[in-house]
C-alpha positions as CSV (number, residue, x, y, z in Angstrom):
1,X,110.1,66.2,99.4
2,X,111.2,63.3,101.7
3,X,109.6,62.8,105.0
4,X,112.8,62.9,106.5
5,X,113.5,66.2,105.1
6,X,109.8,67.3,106.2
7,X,110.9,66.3,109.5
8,X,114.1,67.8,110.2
9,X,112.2,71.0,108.6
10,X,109.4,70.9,111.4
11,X,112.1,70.5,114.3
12,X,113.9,73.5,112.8
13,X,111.0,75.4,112.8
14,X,110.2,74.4,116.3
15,X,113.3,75.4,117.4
16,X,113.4,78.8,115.7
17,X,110.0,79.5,117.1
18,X,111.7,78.9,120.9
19,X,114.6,80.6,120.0
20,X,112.3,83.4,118.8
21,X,110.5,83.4,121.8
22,X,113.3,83.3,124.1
23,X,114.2,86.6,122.2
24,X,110.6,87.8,123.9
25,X,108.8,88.5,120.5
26,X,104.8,87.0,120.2
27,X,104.4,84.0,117.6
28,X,101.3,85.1,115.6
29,X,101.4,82.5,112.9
30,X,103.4,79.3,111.9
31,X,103.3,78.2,108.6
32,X,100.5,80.8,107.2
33,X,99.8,79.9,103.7
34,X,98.7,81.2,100.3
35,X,97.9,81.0,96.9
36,X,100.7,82.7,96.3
37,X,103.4,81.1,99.1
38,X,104.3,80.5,102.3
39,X,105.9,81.7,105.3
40,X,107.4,79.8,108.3
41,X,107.0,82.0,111.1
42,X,105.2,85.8,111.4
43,X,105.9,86.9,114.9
44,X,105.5,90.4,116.6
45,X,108.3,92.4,118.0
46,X,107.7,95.7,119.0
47,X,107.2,97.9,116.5
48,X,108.0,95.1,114.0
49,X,106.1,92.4,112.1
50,X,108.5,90.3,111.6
51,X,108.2,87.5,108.6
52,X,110.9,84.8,109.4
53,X,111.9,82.2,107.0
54,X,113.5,79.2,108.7
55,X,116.3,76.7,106.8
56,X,117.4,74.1,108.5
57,X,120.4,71.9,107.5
58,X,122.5,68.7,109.1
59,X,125.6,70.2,107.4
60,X,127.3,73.1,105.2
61,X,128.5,70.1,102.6
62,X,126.3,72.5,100.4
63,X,126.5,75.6,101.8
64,X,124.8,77.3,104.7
65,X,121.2,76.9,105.8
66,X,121.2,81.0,105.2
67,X,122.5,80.8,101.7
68,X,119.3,78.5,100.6
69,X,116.9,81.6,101.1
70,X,118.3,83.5,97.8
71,X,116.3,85.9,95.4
72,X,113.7,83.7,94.2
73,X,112.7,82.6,97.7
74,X,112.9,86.4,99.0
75,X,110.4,87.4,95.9
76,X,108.4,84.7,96.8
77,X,108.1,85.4,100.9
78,X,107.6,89.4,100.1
79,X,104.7,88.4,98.1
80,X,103.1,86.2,100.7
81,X,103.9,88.9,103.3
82,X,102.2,91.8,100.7
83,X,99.1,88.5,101.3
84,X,99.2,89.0,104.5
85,X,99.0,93.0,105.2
86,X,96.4,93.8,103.2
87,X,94.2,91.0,105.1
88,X,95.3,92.3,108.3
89,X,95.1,96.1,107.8
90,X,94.6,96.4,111.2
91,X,98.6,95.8,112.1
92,X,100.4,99.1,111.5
93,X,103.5,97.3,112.3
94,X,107.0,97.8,110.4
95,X,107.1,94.6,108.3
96,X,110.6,93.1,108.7
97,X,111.9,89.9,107.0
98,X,114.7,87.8,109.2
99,X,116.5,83.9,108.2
100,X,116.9,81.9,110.8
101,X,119.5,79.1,109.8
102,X,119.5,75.9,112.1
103,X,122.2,73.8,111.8
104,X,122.2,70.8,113.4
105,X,125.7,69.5,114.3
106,X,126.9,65.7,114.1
107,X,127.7,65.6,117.6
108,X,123.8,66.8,118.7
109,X,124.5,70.4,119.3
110,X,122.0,72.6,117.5
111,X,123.6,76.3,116.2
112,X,121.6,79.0,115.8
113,X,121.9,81.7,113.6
114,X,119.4,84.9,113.5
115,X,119.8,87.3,110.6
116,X,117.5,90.2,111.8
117,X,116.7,92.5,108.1
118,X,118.2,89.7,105.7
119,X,116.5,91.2,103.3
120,X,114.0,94.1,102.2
121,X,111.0,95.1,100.2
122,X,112.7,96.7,97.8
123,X,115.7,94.2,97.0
């Protein structure tokens, strides 16, 4: 991967964690690693522990920052967030797995999009 792409992933991720934070959940981890993957952002809301992969584009010229997070990448986050539970038994939190697509526009605007239950355990 490009540092530039590194980057522009980093500042998406910055900005989904503000946006998530704005929103009033609790950041518990950014970028917790595995052996078996990664996830972006775990954050607390209420009765939910919520897993949050972020995608951040410049453009739609290929689609959607949203559409990038497809089966493969689903399989791969549930099994990071399966990681995650049974080292923190102590969370009886609903697990909950949300996209958050930035897009940055040309013009410097930055849209957000928040797809709360994008996808489940069972898909």
């Amino acid at each position: 991967m490009t540092e530039a792409r590194l980057t522009l992933g980093a500042w998406g991720e910055d900005r989904a964690a503000e946006y998530l934070c704005q929103q009033g959940m609790k950041i518990i981890e950014r970028n917790f690693r595995t052996p078996v993957g990664e996830i972006d952002i775990i954050a607390r809301n209420r009765k939910f522990l919520v897993f949050v992969e972020v995608k951040t584009r410049r453009s739609t010229a290929f689609g959607t920052p949203q559409e990038a997070v497809g089966a493969r990448k689903q399989r791969q986050i549930i099994r990071t967030a399966h990681w995650y539970l049974q080292n923190n038994k102590n969370l009886r939190l609903q697990p909950r797995f949300d996209v958050i697509a930035i897009l940055c526009q040309s013009n410097a605007a930055v849209e957000v999009t928040h797809i709360q239950d994008a996808f489940s355990l069972s898909d």
